[in-house]
N, C-alpha and C positions, 0 to 999 in steps of 0.2 A: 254303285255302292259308295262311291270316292264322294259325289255329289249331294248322296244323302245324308254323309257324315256332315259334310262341306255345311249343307243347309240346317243339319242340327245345332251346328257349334255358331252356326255367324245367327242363331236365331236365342242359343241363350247368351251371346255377347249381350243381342239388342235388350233383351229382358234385363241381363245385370247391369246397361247402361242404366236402366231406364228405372229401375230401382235404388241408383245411387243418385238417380238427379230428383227422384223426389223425396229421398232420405234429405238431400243437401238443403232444399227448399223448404221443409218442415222444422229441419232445426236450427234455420236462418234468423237471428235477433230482428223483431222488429226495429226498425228505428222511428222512434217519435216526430209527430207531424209538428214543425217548429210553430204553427198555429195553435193547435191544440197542449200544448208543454206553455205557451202564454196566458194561452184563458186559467189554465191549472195555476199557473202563478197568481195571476189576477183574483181569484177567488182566495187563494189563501192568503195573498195579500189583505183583502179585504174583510176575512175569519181574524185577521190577526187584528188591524185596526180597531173591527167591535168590542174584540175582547179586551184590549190594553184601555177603552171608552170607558167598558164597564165597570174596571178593574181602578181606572182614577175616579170614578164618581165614589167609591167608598170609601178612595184613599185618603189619608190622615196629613198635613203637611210634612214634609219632608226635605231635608236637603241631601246633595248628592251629585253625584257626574251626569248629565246627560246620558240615554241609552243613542247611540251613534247610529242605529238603523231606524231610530222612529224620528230621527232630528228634520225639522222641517214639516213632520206632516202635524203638529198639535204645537200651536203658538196663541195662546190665549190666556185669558181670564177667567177662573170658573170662583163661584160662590158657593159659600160650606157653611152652615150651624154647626157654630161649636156647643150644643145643646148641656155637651155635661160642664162645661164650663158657667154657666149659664144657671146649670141645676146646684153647683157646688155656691154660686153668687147669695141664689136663692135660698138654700138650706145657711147661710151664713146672716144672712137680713134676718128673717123669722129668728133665727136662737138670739136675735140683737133686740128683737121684740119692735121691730119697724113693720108695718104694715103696706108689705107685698104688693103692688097689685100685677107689675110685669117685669119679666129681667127676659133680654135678646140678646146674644153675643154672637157675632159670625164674625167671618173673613174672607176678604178675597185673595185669590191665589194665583200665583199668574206657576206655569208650566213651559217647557219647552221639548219635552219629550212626552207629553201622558203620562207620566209614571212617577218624575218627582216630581217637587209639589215647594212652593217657596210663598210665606204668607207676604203678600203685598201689604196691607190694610187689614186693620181689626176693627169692629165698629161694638161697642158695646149700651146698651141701653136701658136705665133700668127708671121704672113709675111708683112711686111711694102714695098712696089715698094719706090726708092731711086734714084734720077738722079747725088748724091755727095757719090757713095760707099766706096771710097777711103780720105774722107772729115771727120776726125776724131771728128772734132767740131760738122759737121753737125750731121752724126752717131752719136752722143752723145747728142747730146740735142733732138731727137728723141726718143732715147733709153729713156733718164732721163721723155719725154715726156709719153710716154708709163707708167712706173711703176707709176708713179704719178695717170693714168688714172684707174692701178690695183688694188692701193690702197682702193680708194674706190668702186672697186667693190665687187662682191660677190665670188671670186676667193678666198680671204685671210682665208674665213668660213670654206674649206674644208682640208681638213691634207695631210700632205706628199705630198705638190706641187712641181711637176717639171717643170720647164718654159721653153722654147726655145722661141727666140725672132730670127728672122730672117731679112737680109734686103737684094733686092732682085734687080738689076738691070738686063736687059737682061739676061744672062745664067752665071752672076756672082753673087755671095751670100757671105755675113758674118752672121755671127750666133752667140748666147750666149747660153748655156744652164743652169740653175742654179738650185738649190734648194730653191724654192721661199718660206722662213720663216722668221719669226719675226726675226731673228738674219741678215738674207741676207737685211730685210727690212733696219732695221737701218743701214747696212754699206754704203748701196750708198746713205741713205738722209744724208750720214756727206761726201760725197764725192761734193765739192761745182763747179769745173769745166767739165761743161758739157762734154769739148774736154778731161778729165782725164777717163771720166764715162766708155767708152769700155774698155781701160785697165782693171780697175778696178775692173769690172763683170767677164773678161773674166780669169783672176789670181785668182778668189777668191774663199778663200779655199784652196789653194796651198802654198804648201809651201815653204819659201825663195829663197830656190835651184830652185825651178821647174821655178820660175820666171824672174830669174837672167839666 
């Protein structure tokens, strides 16, 4: 009897051993494979990238602090149509009763995080149709028309403008190009005859010799 008790009680130790070691073992935390917690990085790393990609292709210039965890990975130059700037040019020419044929405004932007945005370079460009190309007065009071129309747009707000102003008969053209700033502003509004105005743009900044 002594033995069969014996053999009862040492057979449900082994059973309640045996169902605390596989309680213990079932509600054990996995711990992650230090491989597999990398690739998981790497992917999100990489989800994050696209999306900060995508997120500066529509972004608008901007200034700002660097974001501290994208620093290093986007160091570049990206190109932007400033279209409404462009559109606001163009509804400004027509109500001037100048005859249209192209206005382009972009910028280049240089970045150091993806996310802000700081305008390097503005390039503006705009093509007048002309039946007087060789009509200095006309060309000129055209031209004088035009910057008048620049002034007050939103062209002047961006830095480092380069102007081309073109006029464009058949498969004949004249052209200005300038550095359109506050210093270029003031010279042609003290220039008072419109027929002087293309000389005037087209020398300026040159010096005595290059003009003579």
């Amino acid at each position: 009897m002594n033995r069969f008790k014996f053999g009862v009680t040492l057979t449900l130790c082994l059973l309640l051993t045996g169902l605390l070691l596989i309680a213990s073992v079932n509600g054990q935390t996995v711990t992650p494979d230090p491989i597999d917690l990398t690739g998981t990085a790497l992917v999100s790393e990489a989800t994050l990238t696209a999306s900060v990609a995508d997120f500066a292709a529509q972004s608008a210039p901007s200034g700002g602090t660097a974001t501290p965890f994208m620093e290093g990975l986007c160091q570049s130059l990206a190109f932007r149509a400033l279209d409404d700037v462009a559109a606001g040019i163009e509804d400004g020419l027509l109500s001037a009763d100048l005859p249209v044929e192209a206005v382009t405004v972009s910028a280049i932007e240089d970045t150091q995080d993806c996310i802000t945005f700081d305008v390097q370079r503005t390039d503006a460009a705009i093509a007048l149709s002309t039946s007087a190309i060789n009509d200095e007065a006309a060309i000129g009071a055209a031209l004088q028309a035009t910057f008048a129309v620049l002034a007050v747009s939103d062209l002047p707000l961006y830095p480092d403008i380069r102007l081309t102003v073109a006029f464009v008969q058949g498969n004949q053209q004249r052209s200005v190009t300038v550095g359109y700033d506050a210093d270029f502003r003031a010279f042609i509004d003290a220039v008072a005859d419109p027929a002087d105005l293309l000389d005037a743009v087209t020398f300026y900044g040159q010096p005595p010799a290059a003009i003579g």
